[in-house]
N, C-alpha and C positions, 0 to 999 in steps of 0.2 A: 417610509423612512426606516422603521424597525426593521424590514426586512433585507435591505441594504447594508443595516450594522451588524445584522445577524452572520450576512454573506462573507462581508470583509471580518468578522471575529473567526468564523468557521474558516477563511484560506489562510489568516492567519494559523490557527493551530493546527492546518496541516504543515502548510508551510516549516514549522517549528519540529514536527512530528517529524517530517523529511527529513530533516537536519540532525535531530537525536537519533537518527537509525542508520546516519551517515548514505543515504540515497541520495541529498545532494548537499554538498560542499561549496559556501562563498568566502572565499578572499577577497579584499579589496588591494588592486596592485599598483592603485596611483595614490598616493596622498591627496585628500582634497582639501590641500592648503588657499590657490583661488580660483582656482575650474576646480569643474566637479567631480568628482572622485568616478573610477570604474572599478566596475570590479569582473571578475573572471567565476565563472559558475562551471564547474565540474561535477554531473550527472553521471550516476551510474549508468552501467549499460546490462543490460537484459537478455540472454539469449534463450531462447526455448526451442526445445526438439521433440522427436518423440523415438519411442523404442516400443520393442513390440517383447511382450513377455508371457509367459504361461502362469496362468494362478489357479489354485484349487480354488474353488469356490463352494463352503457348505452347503448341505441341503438339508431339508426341514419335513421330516413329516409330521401330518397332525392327526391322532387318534379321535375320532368323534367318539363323545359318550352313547351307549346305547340308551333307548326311552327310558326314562326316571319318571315313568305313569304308576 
């Protein structure tokens, strides 16, 4: 049972988190004066690509001590 309330407390605050970062948007666009209300859900949309680029990448050398006998 605790972990049930756990589940629906956790989708809620994303749920909410979603909504404060504006990734999704509800309006409700019926009244629901005696049916039930609807509402319309506007989700962001996502595109990913890729590109190909040149990077310098440092390099590292490391001096060993010599024997400290």
């Amino acid at each position: 049972m605790r972990a049930l309330l756990v589940l629906v407390g956790l989708a809620a605050v994303i749920l909410v988190a979603l909504m404060f970062f504006g990734i999704i948007n509800i309006d409700q666009t019926r009244p629901g004066v005696v049916q039930a209300p609807t509402f319309k859900a506007d989700v962001a949309k996502v595109r990913m690509g890729t590109e190909e680029k040149t990077v310098t990448v440092p390099t590292m050398d490391i001096d060993k001590p010599g024997n400290a006998n």
